[in-house]
C-alpha positions in Angstrom: 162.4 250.7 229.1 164.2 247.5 229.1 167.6 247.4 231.3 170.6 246.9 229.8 172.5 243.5 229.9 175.5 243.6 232.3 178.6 243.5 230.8 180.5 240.6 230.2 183.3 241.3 232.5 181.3 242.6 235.2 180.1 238.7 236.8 183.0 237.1 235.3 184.7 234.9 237.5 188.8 234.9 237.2 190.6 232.5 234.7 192.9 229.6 236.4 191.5 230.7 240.0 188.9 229.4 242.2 186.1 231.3 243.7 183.6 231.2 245.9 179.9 231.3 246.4 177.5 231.3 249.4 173.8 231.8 250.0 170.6 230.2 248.5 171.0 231.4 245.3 174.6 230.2 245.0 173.6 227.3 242.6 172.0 230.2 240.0 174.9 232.0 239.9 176.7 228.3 239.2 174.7 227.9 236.5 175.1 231.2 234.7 179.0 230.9 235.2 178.7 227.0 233.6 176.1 229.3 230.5 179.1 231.9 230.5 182.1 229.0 230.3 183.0 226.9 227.2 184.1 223.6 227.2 183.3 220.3 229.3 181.9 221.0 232.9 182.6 219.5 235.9 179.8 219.5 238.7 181.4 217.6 242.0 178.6 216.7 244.4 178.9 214.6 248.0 177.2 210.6 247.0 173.9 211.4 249.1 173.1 215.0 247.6 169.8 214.7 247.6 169.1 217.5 244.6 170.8 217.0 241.4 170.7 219.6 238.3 167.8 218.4 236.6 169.7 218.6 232.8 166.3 220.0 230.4 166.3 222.8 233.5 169.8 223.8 232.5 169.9 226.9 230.0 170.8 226.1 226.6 174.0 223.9 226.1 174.6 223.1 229.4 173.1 220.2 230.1 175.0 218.6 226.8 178.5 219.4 228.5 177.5 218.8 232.2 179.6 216.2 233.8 178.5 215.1 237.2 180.4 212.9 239.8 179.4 212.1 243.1 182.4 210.9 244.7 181.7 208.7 248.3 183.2 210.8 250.7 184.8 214.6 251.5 188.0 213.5 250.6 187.5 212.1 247.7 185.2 215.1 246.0 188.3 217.7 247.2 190.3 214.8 245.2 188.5 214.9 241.9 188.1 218.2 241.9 191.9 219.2 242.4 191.9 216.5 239.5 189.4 218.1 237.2 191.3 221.7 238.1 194.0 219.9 236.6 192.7 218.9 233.0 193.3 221.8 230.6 190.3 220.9 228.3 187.4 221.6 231.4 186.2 225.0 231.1 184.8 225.1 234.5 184.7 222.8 237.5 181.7 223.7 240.2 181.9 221.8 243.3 179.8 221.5 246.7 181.5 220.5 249.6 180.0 219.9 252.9 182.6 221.0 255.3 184.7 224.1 255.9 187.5 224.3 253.2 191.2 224.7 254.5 194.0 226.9 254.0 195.6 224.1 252.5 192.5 222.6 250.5 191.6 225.8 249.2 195.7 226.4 248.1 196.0 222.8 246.4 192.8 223.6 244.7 194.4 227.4 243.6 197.2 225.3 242.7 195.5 222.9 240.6 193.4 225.6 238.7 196.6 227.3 237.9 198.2 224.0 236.6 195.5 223.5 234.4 194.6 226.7 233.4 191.1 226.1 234.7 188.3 228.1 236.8 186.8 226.6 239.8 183.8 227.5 241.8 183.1 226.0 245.0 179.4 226.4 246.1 179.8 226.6 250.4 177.6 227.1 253.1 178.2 230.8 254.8 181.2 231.5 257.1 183.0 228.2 255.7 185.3 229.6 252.8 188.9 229.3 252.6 190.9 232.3 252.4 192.7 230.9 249.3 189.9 232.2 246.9 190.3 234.5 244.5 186.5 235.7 245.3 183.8 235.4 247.7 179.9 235.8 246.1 177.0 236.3 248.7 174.0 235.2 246.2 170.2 235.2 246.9 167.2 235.4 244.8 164.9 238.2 245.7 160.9 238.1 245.9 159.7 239.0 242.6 156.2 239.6 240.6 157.4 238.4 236.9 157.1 235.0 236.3 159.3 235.1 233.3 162.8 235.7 235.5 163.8 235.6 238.7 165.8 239.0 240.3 168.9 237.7 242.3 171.1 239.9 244.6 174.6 239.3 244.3 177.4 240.3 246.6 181.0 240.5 245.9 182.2 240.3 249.4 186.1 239.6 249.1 187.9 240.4 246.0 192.0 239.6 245.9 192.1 241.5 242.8 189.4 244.3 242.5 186.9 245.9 244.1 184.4 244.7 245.8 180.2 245.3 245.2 176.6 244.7 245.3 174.4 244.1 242.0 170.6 243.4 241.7 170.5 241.5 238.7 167.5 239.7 236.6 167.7 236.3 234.8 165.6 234.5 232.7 167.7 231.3 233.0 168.1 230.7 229.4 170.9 232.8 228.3 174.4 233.6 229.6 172.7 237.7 229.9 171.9 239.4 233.0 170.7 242.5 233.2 170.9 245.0 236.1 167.6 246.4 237.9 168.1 249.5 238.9 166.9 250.7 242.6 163.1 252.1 242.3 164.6 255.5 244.5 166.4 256.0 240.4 164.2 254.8 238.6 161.6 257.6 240.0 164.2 260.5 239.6 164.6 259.4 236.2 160.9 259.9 235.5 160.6 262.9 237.2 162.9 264.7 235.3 161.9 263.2 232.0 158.5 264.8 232.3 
């Protein structure tokens, strides 16, 4: 039986808001946001990041509209971000700053995303959020035996607007589709009373 994709609306991030994500899978959900978001994107990394998206990686049409800038210091990456936020035409501005974001850096970025209409995602280390985000994502990929995808867990853990939840999802990488795995406890009381 193959799983059903996961709606649409389900890991959709928020319109003119910026969100959050955290844990060592943080950059996969990143990318299936940037497969899920049309228009230019913006990915805002410190100068000596020493792991860069490597562009025939990205799922399809990605790479093509991926803008990268490595601005020289903290500062200057919350600068062209709150910039990029700004610009109307970016469908989606990913970002990974080293230190702890602010009230007020995570407000003027709110700010700047509502200004121009645009999403934001800022890719942090755990515990160093700012309580100006719209959402908070815990997200790790899980050990798995197909080789064709990769199963992720993905926490909401703070929500402004909705609830919060927990989703075991697979994905292949090359499409904007997820699809939910269902626990194995559900999957054997399914079978059981199929027979």
């Amino acid at each position: 039986m193959v799983p059903e994709p996961v709606p649409m609306k389900l890991l959709a991030l928020a319109g003119a808001r910026v969100h959050e994500a955290e844990g060592s899978g943080r950059r996969s959900f990143a990318l299936l946001q940037a497969a899920r978001h049309d228009g230019p994107l913006i990915w805002a990394l410190p100068a000596h990041a020493p792991h860069l998206p490597m562009l025939r990686g990205l799922p399809e049409g990605v790479g093509q509209r991926l803008h990268v800038i490595r601005p020289s210091s903290e500062l200057d990456l919350l600068w062209a971000v709150e910039e990029c936020l700004r610009s109307p035409g970016v469908g989606l501005v990913i970002a990974e700053p080293e230190k702890p974001l602010s009230l007020i850096a995570g407000r003027r970025l709110q700010l700047a995303a509502e200004a121009g209409r645009t999403t934001g995602l800022m890719l942090i280390r755990e515990g160093q959020g700012s309580n100006a985000a719209e959402t908070r994502w815990h997200c790790a990929p899980l050990p798995g035996a197909d080789l064709d995808s990769t199963p992720h867990h993905w926490s909401l853990k703070k929500n402004k607007k909705g609830t919060e939840g927990d989703w075991i999802v697979n994905w292949n990488g090359e499409t904007a589709a997820v699809h939910l795995v269902s626990a194995a406890g559900e999957r054997d009381s399914v079978a059981e009373t199929s027979r």
